[in-house]
C-alpha positions in Angstrom: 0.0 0.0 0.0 1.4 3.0 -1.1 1.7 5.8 1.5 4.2 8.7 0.1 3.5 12.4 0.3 2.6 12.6 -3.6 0.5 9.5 -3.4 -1.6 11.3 -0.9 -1.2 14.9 -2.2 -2.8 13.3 -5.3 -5.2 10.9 -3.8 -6.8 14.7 -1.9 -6.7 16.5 -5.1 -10.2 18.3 -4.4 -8.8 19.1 -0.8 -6.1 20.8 -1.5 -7.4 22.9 -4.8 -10.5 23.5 -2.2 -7.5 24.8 0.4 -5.1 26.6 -2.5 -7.1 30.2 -2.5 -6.3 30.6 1.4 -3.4 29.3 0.9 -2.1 31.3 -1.5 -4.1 34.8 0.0 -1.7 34.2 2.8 1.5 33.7 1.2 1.0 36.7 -0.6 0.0 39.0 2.0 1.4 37.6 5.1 4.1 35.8 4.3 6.0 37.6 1.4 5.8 40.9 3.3 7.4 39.2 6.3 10.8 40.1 4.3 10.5 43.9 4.6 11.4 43.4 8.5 15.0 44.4 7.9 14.0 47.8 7.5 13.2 47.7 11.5 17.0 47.5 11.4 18.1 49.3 8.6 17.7 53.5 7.6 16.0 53.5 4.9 17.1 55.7 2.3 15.1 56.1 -0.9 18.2 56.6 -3.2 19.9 53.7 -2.0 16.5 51.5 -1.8 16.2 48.5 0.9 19.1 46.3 0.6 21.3 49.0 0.1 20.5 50.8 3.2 22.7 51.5 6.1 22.2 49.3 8.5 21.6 50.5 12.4 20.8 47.7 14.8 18.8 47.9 17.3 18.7 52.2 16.8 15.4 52.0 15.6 14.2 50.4 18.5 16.0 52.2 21.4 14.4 55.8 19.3 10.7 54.5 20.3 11.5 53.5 23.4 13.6 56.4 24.7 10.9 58.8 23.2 8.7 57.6 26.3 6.2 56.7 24.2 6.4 53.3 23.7 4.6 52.3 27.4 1.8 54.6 26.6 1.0 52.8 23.2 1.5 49.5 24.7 -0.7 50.4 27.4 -3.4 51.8 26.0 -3.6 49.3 23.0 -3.7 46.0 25.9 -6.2 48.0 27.8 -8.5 48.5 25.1 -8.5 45.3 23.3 -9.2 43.4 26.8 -11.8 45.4 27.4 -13.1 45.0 24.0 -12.8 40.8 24.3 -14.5 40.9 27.6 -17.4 43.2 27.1 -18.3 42.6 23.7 -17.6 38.5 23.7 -20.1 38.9 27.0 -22.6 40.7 25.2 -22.0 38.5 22.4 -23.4 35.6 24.3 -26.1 37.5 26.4 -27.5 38.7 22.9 -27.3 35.0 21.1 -28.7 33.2 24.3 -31.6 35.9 24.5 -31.7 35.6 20.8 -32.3 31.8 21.0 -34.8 31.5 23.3 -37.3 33.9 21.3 -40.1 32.1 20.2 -41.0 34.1 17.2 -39.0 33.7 14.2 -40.2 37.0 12.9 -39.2 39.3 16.0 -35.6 36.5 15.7 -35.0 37.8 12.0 -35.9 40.8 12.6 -33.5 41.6 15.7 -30.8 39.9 14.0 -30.9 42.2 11.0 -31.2 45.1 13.1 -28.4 44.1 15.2 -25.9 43.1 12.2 -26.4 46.4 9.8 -23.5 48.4 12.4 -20.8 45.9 11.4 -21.2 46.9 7.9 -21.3 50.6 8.4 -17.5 51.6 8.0 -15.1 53.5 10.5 -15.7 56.5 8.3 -19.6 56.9 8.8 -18.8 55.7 12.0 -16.9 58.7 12.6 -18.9 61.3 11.0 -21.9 60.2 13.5 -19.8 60.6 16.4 -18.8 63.7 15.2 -22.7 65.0 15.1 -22.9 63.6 18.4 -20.3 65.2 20.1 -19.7 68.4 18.5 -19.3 71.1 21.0 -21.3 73.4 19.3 -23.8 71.8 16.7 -23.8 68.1 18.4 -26.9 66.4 19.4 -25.7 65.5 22.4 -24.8 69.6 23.3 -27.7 70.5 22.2 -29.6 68.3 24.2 -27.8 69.9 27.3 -28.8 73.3 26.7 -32.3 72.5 26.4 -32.3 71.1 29.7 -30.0 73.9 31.0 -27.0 71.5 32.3 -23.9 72.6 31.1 -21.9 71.4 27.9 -19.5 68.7 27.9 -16.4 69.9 25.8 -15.5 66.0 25.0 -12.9 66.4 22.2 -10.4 68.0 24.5 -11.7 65.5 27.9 -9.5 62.3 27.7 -11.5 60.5 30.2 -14.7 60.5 28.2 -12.9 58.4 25.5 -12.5 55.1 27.4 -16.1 54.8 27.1 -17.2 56.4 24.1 -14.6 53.6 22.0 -15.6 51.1 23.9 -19.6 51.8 23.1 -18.5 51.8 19.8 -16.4 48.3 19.2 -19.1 46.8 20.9 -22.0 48.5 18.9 -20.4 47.6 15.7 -19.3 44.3 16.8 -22.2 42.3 18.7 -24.4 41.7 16.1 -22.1 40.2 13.8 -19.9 38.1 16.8 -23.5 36.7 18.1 -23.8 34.6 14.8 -21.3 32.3 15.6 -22.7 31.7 19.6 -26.5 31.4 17.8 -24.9 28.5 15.4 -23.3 27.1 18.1 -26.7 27.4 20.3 -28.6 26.3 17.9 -26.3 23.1 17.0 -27.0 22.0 20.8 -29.2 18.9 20.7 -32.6 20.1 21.1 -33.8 16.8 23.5 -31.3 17.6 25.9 -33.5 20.7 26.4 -36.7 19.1 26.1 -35.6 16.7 28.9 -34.6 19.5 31.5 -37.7 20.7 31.0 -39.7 17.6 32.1 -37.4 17.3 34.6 -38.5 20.6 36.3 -35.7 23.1 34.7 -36.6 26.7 34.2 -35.0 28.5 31.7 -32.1 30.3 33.4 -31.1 26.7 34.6 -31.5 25.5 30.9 -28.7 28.3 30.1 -26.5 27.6 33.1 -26.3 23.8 32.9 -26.9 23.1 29.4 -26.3 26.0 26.8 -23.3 28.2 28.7 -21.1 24.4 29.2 -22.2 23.8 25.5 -20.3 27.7 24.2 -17.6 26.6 26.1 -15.5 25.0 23.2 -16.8 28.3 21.1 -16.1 30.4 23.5 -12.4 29.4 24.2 -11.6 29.1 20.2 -13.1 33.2 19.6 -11.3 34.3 22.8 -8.0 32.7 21.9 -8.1 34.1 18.3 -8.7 37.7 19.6 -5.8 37.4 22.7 -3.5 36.5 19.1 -4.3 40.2 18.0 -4.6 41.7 21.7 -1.4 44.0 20.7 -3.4 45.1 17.1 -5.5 47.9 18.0 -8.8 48.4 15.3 -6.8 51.3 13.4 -10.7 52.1 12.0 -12.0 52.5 15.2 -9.1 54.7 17.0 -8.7 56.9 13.9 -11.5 57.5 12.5 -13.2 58.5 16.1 -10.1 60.4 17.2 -8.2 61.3 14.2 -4.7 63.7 14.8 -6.1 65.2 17.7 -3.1 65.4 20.0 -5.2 66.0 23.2 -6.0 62.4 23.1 -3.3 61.1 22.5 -3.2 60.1 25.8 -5.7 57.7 26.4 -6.5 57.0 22.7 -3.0 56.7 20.9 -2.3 52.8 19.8 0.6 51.1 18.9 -1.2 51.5 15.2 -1.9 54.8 15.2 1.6 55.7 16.3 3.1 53.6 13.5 0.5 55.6 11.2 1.8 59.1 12.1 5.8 58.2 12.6 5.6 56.7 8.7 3.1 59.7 7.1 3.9 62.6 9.2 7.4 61.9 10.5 8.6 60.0 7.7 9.9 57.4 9.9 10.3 54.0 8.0 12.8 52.2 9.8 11.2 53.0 13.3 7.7 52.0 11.8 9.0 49.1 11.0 10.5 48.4 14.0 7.4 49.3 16.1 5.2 46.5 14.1 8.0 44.0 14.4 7.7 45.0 18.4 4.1 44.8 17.7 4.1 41.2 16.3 6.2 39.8 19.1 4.1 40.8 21.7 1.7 38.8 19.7 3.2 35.9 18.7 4.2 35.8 22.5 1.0 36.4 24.1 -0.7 33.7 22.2 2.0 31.3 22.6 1.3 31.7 26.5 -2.6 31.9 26.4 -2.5 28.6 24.1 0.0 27.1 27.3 -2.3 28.2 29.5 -5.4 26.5 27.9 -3.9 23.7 27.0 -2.8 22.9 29.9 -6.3 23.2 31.4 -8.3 21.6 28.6 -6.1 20.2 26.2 -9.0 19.8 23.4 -10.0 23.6 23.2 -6.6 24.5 22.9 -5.7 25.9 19.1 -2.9 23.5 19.0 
């Protein structure tokens, strides 16, 4: 019996022509590029072109983080995307569970549509909304004040309103569209197991905790391990588009990818832009490394790998 690598490359012909698209999307555009990291260690100089660039070391690297800057970016990047995996991944499920246990499947279609039209509004409309809301002096939400004689809030120059407002608005975008994958989960759950808890005397927030929250588990751990892998990526839509180059923000609201933005386009920085995304990737690659450990360890079959 033969058993060789071509033998079984060709005896899985449709597999692999059915694989070769993603295959080849990645190669292109994740893997090829992954050769213009040695401008993280080279200054790039547009008459001399890549390879024939001076190269630096580590220079790039000590700039950003002698420029004090690279904490804050760090910081504020981790901060946000935990706080965007908890809440929304929790509303996620509230909305899915509450979602599944409608009866009608008119109300059901129609909630869901509502729900999913925000994730296919871009950062740009996005933005322009927020704008109208918060305008100091033409926003609704100004406006609204004065009617009821409280005074205005002045919230593009307040830092502190920002940690909510972004949040409000990854998780408005993002709930309807992360729900589908907890409703086909939900809705794959054996539908006798359910029927039996109910004979048995089960009401339905004991249906959820015994039988459909230990059923999302697998799902659960597989959509919160894939976001941890880009915990270090900030949503350069979201932070931009909301904030834009408004450097009394920059505080709370400045990413590691909207600092990479302005050092390449405003500062002209290419070898530390490089350098910052290759910083950027490592913290990646690292934290999922460790969260994969870490589940593993614990339940070795929801683990990625």
């Amino acid at each position: 019996m033969r058993t060789g690598l071509l033998y079984r490359m060709r005896s899985k012909k449709a597999l692999l022509f059915m694989i070769a698209p993603a295959v080849i999307y990645f190669l292109l555009f994740s893997y090829v590029p992954m050769a213009g990291i040695v401008l993280a260690f080279k200054q790039y100089r547009y008459d001399l072109g890549i390879m024939g660039s001076p190269w630096v070391g580590l220079d790039n690297f000590k700039f950003f983080f002698l420029t004090g800057d690279a904490f804050r970016v760090t910081r504020n990047t981790l901060l946000y995307n935990a706080a965007f995996i908890l809440i929304n991944n929790g509303l996620q499920i509230i909305v899915a569970i509450f979602m599944a246990e409608i009866g009608s499947k008119l109300f059901r279609k129609t909630a869901q549509t509502v729900m999913f039209l925000p994730y296919f509004l871009s950062w740009v409309v996005v933005g322009a909304v927020a704008y109208n809301l918060f305008n100091y002096e033409h926003g609704t939400v100004n406006t609204l004040l004065r009617a009821l004689h409280i005074p205005e809030l002045d919230i593009y120059t307040t830092t502190e309103y920002w940690k909510y407002i972004l949040v409000f608005f990854s998780a408005w975008k993002a709930v309807g569209y992360g729900a589908v994958f907890y409703m086909a989960s939900i809705l794959s759950i054996d539908r006798e197991t359910y029927e039996a808890a109910e004979i048995d005397g089960a009401n339905v927030f004991q249906r959820i905790r015994y039988i459909t929250l230990p059923s999302l588990r697998p799902t659960i751990t597989i959509l919160v391990l894939l976001a941890i892998g880009g915990i270090f990526r900030g949503d350069f839509g979201l932070f931009y588009q909301l904030v834009g180059n408004n450097g009394l923000l920059y505080e709370t609201t400045d990413v590691i990818d909207t600092y990479v933005y302005r050092s390449l386009l405003v500062n002209n920085e290419i070898g530390m832009s490089s350098a910052i995304g290759f910083y950027q990737s490592i913290l990646c690659f690292v934290t999922i490394m460790v969260t994969n450990f870490l589940v593993r360890k614990s339940d070795k079959d929801n683990a990625l790998f």
